[in-house]
C-alpha positions as CSV (number, residue, x, y, z in Angstrom):
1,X,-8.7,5.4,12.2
2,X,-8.4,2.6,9.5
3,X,-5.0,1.9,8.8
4,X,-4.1,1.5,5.0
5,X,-1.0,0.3,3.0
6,X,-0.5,1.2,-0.6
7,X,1.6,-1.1,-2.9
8,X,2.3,0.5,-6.6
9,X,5.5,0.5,-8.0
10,X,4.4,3.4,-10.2
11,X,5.0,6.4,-7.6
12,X,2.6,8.9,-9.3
13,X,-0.3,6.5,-9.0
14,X,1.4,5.3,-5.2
15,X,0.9,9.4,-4.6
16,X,-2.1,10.5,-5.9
17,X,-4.0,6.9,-4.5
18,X,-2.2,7.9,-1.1
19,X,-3.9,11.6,-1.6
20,X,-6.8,10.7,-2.0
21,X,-7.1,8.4,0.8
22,X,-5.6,10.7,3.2
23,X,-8.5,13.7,2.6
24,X,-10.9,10.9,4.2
25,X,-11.2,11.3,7.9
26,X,-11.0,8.2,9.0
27,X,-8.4,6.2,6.5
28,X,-4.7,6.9,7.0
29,X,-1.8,5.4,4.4
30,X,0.5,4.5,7.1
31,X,3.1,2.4,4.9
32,X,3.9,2.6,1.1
33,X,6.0,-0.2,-1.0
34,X,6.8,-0.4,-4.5
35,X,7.2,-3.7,-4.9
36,X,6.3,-7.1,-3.4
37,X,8.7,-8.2,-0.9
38,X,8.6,-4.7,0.5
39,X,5.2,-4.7,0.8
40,X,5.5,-8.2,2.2
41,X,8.3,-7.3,5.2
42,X,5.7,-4.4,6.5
43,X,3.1,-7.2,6.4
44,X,4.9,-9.5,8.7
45,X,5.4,-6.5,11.3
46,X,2.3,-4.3,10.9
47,X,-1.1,-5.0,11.8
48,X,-3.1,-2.9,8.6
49,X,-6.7,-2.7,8.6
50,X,-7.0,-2.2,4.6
51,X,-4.4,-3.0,1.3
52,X,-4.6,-1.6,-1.6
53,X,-2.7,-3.5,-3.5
54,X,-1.1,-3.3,-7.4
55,X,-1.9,-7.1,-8.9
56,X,1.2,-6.3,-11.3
57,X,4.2,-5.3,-9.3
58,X,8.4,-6.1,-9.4
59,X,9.3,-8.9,-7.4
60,X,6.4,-10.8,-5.8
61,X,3.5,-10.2,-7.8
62,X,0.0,-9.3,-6.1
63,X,-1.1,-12.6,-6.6
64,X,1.4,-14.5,-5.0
């Protein structure tokens, strides 16, 4: 299973991305954030095996 993170602060895009995702077999949205430093916490705890990742977020942007 490849484990995947989704970081959108819009939640419709966050839910239908995370849809998507989930009706291939072997990928699995195991974490969500909204914004940066969310998504940034999970990193420092989780080992992920894919990001998809929002370059335009609240917080810590994408880039940084």
């Amino acid at each position: 299973m490849i484990k995947t993170m989704i970081v959108e602060d819009e939640k419709l895009a966050r839910e239908e991305l995370k849809y998507l995702i989930n009706k291939e077999d072997d990928f699995k949205v195991v974490f969500e954030a909204g914004d940066g430093q969310k998504a940034l916490d999970i990193l420092n705890k989780h080992q992920l095996d894919l990001l998809f990742l929002d370059i335009k977020i609240p917080g810590i942007n994408g880039m940084e």
